[in-house]
Each structure stands twice: as C-alpha cells, then as structure tokens.
GULUM-877291 format. One record per residue: residue in three letters; residue number from 1; x, y, z of N, C-alpha, C in turn. Coordinates in nm, 4 decimals. Each point is the difference from the previous one (the first is absolute). Example, Ala and Ser with C-alpha at 12.3 -4.5 7.8 and 13.67 -1.06 7.14 Angstrom:
2
{"ALA" 1 {1.3190 -0.5690 0.7800} {-0.0890 0.1190 0.0000} {0.0900 0.1200 0.0000}}
{"SER" 2 {-0.0350 0.1050 -0.0720} {0.0820 0.1190 0.0060} {-0.0770 0.1090 0.0730}}
This chain:
125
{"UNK" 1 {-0.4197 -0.4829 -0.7135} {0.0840 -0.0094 0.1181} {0.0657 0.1358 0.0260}}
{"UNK" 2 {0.0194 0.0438 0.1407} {0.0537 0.1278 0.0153} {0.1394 -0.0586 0.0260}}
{"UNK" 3 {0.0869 0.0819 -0.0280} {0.1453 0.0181 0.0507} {0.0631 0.0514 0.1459}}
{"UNK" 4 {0.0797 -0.0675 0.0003} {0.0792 0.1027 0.1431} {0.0116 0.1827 -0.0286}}
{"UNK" 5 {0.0394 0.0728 0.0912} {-0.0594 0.1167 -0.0176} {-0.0906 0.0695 -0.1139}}
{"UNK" 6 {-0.1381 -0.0821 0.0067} {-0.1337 0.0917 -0.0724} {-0.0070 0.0534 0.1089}}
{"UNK" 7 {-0.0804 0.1374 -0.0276} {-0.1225 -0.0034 0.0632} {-0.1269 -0.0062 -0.0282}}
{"UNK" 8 {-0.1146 -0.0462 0.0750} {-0.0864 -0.0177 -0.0711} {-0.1223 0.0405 0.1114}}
{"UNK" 9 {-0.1104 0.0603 -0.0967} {-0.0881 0.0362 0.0626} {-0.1137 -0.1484 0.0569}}
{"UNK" 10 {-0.0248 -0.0297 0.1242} {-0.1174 -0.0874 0.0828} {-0.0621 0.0199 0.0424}}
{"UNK" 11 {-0.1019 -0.0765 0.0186} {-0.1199 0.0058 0.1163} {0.0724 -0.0585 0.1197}}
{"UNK" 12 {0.0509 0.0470 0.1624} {0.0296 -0.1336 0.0685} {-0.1308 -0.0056 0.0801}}
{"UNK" 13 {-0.1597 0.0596 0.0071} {-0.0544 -0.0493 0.0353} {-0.0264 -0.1400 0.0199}}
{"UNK" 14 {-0.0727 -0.0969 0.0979} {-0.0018 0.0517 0.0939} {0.1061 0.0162 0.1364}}
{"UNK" 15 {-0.0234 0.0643 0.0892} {0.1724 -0.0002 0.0641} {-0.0474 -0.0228 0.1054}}
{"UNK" 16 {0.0602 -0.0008 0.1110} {-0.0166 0.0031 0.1552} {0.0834 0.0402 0.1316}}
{"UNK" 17 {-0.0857 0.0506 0.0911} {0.1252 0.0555 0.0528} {0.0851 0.1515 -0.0099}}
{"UNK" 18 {0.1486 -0.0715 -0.0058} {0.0926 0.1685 -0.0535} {0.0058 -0.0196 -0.1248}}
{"UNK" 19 {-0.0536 -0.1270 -0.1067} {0.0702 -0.0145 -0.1254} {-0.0259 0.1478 -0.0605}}
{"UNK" 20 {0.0597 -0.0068 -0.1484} {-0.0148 0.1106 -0.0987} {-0.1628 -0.0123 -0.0283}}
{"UNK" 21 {-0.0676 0.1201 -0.0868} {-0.1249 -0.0713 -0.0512} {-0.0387 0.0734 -0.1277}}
{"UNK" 22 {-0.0779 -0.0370 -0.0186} {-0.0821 0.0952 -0.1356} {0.1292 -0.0469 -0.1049}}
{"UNK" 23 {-0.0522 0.0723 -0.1539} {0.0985 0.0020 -0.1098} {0.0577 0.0667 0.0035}}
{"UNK" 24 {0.1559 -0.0021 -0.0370} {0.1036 0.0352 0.0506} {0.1134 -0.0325 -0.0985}}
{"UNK" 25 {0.1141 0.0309 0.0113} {0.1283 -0.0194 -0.0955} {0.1076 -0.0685 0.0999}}
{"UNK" 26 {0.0108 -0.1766 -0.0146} {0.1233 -0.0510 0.0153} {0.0578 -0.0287 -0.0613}}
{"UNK" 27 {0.1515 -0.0024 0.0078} {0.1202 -0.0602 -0.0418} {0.0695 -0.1752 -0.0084}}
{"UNK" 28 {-0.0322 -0.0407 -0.0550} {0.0638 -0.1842 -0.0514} {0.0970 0.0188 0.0792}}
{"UNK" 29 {0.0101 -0.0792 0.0709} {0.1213 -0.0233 0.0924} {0.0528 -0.1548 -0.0303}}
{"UNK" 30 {-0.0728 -0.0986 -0.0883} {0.0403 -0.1262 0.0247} {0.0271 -0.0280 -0.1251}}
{"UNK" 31 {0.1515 -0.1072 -0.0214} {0.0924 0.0324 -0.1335} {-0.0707 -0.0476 -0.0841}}
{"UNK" 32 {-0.0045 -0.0170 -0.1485} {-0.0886 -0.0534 -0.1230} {0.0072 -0.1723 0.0089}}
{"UNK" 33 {0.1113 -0.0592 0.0653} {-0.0100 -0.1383 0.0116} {-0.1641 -0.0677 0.0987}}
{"UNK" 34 {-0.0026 0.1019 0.1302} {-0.0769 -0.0522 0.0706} {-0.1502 0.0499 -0.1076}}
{"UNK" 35 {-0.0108 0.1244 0.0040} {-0.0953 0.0576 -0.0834} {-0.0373 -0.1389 -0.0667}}
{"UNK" 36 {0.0600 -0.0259 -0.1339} {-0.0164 -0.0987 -0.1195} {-0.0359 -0.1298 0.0571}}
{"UNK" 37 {0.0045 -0.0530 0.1063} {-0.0037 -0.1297 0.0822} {-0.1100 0.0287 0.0495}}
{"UNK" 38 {-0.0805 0.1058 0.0057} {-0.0917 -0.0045 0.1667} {-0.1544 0.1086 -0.0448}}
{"UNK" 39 {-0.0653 -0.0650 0.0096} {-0.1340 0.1063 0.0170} {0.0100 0.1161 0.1011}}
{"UNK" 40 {0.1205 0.0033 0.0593} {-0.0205 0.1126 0.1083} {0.0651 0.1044 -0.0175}}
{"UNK" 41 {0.1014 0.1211 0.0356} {0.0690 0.1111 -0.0680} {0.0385 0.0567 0.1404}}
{"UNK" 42 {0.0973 0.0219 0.0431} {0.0767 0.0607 0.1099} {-0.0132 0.1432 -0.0297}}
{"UNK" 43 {-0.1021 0.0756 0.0804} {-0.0021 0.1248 -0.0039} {0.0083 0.0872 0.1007}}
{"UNK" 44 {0.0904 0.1610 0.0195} {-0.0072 0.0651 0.1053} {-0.0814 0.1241 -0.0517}}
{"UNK" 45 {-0.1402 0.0375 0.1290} {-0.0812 0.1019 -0.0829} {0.0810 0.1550 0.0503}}
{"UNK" 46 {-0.0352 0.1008 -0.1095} {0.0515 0.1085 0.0182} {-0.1091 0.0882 0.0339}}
{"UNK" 47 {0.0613 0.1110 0.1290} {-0.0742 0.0932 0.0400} {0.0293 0.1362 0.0202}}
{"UNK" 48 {-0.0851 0.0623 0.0078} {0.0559 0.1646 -0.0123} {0.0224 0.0420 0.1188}}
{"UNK" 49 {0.0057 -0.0314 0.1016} {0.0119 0.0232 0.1159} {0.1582 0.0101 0.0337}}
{"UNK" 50 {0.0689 0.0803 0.0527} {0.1291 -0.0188 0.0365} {-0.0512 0.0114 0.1682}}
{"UNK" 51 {0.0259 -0.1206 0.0303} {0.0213 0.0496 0.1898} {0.1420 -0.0346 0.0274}}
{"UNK" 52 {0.0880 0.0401 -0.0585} {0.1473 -0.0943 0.0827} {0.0166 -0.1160 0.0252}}
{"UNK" 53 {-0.0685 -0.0888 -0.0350} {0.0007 -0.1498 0.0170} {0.1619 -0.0525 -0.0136}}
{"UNK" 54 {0.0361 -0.0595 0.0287} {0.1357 -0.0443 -0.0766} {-0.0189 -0.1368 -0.0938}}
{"UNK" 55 {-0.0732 -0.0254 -0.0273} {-0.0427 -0.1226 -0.0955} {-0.0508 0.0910 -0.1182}}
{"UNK" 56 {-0.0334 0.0967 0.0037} {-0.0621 0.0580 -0.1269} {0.1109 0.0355 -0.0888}}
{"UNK" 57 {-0.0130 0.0111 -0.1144} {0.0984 0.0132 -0.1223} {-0.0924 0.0937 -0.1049}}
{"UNK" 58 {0.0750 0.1275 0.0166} {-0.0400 0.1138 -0.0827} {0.0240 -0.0495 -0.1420}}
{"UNK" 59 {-0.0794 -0.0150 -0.0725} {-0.0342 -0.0176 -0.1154} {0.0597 0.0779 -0.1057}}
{"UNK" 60 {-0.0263 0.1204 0.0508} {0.0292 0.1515 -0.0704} {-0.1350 -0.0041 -0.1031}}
{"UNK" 61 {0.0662 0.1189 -0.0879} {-0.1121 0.0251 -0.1055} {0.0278 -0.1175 -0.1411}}
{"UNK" 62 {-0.1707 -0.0580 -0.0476} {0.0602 -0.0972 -0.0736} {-0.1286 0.0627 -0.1438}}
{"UNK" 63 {0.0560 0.0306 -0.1180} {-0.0874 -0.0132 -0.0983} {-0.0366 -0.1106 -0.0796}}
{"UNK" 64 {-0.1469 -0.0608 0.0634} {-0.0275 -0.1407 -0.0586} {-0.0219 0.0150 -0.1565}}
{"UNK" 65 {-0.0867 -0.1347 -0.0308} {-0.0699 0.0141 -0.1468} {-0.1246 0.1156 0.0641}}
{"UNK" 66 {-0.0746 0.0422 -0.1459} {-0.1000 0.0433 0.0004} {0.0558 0.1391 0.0827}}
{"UNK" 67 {0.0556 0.0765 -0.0023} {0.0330 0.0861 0.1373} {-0.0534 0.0106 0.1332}}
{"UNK" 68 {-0.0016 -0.1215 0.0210} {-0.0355 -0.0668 0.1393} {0.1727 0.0543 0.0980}}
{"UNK" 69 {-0.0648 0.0983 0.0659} {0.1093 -0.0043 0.1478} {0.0140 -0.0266 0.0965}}
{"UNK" 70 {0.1135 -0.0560 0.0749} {-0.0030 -0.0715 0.0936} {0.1306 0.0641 0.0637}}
{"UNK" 71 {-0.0671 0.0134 0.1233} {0.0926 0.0829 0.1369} {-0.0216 -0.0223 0.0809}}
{"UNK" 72 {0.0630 -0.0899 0.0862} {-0.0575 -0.0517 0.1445} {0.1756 -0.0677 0.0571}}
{"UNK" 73 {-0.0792 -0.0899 0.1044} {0.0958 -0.1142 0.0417} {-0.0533 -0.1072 -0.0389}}
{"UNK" 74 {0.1383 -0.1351 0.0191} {-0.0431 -0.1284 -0.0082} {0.0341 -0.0252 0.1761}}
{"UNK" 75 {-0.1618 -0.0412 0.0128} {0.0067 -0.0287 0.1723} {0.0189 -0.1853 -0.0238}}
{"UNK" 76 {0.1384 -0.0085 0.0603} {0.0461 -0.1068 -0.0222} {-0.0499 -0.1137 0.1113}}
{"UNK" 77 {-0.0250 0.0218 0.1053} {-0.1091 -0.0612 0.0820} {-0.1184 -0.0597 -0.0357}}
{"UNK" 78 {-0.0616 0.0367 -0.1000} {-0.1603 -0.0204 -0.0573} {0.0678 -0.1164 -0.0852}}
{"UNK" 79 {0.1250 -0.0272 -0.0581} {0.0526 -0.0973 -0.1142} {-0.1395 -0.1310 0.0365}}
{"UNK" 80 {-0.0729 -0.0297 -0.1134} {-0.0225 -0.1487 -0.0561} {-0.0401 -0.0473 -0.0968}}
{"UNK" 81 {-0.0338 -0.1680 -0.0523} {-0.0800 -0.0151 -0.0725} {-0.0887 0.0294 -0.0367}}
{"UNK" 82 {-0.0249 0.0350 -0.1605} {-0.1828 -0.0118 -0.0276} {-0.0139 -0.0359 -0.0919}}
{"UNK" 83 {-0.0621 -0.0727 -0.0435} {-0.0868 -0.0482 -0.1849} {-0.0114 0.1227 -0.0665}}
{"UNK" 84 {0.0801 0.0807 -0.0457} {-0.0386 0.1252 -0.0770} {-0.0698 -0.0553 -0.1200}}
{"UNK" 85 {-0.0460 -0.0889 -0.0173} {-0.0937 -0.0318 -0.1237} {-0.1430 0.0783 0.0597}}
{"UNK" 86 {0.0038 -0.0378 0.1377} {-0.1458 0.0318 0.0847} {-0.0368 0.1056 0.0197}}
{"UNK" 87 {0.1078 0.1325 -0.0334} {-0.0103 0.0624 0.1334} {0.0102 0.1776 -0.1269}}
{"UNK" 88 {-0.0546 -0.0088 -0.1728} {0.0021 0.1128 -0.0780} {0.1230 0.0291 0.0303}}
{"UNK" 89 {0.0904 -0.0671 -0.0840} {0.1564 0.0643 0.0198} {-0.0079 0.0869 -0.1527}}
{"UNK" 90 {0.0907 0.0534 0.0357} {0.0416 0.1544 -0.1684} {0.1165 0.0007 0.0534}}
{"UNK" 91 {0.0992 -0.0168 -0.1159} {0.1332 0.0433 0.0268} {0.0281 0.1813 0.0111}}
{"UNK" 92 {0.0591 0.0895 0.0450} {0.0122 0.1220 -0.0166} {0.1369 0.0084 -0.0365}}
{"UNK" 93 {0.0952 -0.0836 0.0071} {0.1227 0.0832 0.0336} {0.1064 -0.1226 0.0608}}
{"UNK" 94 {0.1455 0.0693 0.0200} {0.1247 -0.1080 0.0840} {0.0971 0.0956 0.0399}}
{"UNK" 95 {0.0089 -0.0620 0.1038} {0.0779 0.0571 0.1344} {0.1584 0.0268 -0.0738}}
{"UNK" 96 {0.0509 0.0886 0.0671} {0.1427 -0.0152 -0.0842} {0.0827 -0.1105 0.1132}}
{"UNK" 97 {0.1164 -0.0471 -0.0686} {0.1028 -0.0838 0.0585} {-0.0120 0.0176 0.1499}}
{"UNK" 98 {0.0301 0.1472 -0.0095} {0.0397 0.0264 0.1698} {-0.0515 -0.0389 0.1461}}
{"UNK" 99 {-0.1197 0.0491 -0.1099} {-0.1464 0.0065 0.1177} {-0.0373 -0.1760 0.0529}}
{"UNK" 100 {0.0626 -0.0747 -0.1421} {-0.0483 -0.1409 0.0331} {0.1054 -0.0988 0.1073}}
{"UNK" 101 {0.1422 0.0563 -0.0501} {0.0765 -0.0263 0.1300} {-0.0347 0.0244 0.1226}}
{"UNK" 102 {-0.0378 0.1348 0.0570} {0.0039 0.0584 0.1145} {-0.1636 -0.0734 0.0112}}
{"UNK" 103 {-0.0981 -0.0546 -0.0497} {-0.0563 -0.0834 0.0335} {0.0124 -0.1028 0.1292}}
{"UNK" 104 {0.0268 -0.0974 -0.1607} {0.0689 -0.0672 0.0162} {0.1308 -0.0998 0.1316}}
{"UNK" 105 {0.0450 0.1129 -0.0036} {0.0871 0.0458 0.1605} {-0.0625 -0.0513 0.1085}}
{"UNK" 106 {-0.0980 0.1008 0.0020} {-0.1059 0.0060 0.0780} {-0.1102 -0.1037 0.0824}}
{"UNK" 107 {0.0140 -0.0488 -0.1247} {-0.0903 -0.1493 0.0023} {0.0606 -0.1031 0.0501}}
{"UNK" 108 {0.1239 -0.0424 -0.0687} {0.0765 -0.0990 0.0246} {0.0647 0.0690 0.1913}}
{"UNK" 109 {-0.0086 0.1143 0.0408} {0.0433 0.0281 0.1485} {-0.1179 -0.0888 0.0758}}
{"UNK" 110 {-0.1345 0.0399 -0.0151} {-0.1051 -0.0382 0.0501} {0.0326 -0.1498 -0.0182}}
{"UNK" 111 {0.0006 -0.0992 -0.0931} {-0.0209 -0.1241 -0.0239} {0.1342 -0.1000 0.0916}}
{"UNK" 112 {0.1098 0.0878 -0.0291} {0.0982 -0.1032 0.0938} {0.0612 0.0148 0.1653}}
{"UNK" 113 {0.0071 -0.0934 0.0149} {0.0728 -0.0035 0.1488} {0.0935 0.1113 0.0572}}
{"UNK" 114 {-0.0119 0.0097 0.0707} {0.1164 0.1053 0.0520} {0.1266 0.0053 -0.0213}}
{"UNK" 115 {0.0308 -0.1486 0.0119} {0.1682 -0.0649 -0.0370} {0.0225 0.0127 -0.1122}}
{"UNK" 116 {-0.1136 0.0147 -0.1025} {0.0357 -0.0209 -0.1738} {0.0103 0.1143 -0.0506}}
{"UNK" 117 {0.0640 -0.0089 -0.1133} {0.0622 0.0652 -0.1105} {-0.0284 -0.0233 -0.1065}}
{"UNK" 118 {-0.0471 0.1341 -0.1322} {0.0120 -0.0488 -0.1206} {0.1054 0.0325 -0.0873}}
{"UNK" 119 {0.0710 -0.0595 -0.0498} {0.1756 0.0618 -0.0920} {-0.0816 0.0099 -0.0909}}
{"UNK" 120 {0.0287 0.1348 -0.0377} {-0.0272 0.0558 -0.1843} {0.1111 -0.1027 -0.0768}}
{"UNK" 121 {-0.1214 0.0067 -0.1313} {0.1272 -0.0955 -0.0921} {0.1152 0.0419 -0.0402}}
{"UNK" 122 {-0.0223 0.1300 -0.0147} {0.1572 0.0934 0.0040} {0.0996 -0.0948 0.0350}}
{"UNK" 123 {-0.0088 -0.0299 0.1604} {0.1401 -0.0717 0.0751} {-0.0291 -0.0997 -0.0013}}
{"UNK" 124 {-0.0538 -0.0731 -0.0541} {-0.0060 -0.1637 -0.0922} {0.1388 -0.0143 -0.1061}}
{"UNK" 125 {-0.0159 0.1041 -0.0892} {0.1000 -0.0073 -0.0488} {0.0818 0.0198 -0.0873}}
C-alpha cells in the first residue's frame, strides 16, 4: 500500500484527451484510511512543465530512493483514481509536509462549493 505523500513512479497509460500520459512520477493524494479500504489510490501526476497554471503545485527539488529526482509540478487538475497495482508503480520518494498541504488546498478549492469552507484543525481546538 502507498501512503499519503509518496511519490511514486506509473504507467498512466492509457490516457485520453488532455489527460497526463506515459510513465511518470505522481504524488498519493488520498489519506491511508481510503488507500487501506479500496483497490484504488488518489493520485495527482507530476510534470515538468511550469506554464503558470494556478492549480499546479511546485514540488521543488525532491531526492527519492535510488537517487531518483524529481522536479516538476503537481498539476492538481489531472487528480484521480487508479489501481496502482496495474499500472508498474516504484515508490521513489515523499513530498515534504508543505508541499502536501498546499496540495491539498488546492484540491479541496476545486472539490467544494463556493459557499464552503474548510477550518484547519488548528481552530477546532
């Protein structure tokens, strides 16, 4: 099972469309509860491309296992499921804290309503 911020090297062949494609290095985006419950794995793929997107999340420089490097964005748009059993996963590496918030952020902007809000647990309490 992968964890919330791995990253891990995939195939997301095949794709369609604007998706991401070829093998590539995404980031676990989905927490270890769903992970452990589910054949599927919440992933956002990372790319080297900086165009200014505002969904993209600079990664920065990351030294995986194996000295596998990874420098790109997480294009947070591409976020989904996949059977990484299917798809030649290799772990390389994990995102630091930061990078997984500002994710994160990101994701949860895209996913809710306009009216909604998420309170950090901070001001819980």
């Amino acid at each position: 099972m992968f964890h919330y911020g791995d990253i891990v090297y995939v195939n997301l062949d095949p794709s369609l469309g604007h998706e991401q494609n070829k093998r590539r290095p995404v980031v676990v985006v989905g927490n270890d509860r769903f992970n452990s419950r589910c054949n599927l794995t919440f992933i956002t793929p990372i790319t080297h491309t900086d165009n200014g997107y505002p969904l993209h999340v600079n990664v920065g420089l990351i030294m995986g296992e194996e000295n596998a490097l990874i420098n790109g964005y997480a294009a947070v748009e591409q976020t989904k499921s996949l059977d990484l059993s299917m798809r030649e996963p290799q772990k390389v590496g994990v995102a630091p804290d930061s990078v997984m918030e500002e994710i994160s952020d990101r994701l949860l902007s895209c996913l809710l309503r306009d009216d909604q809000t998420v309170l950090s647990s901070d001001l819980l309490s």
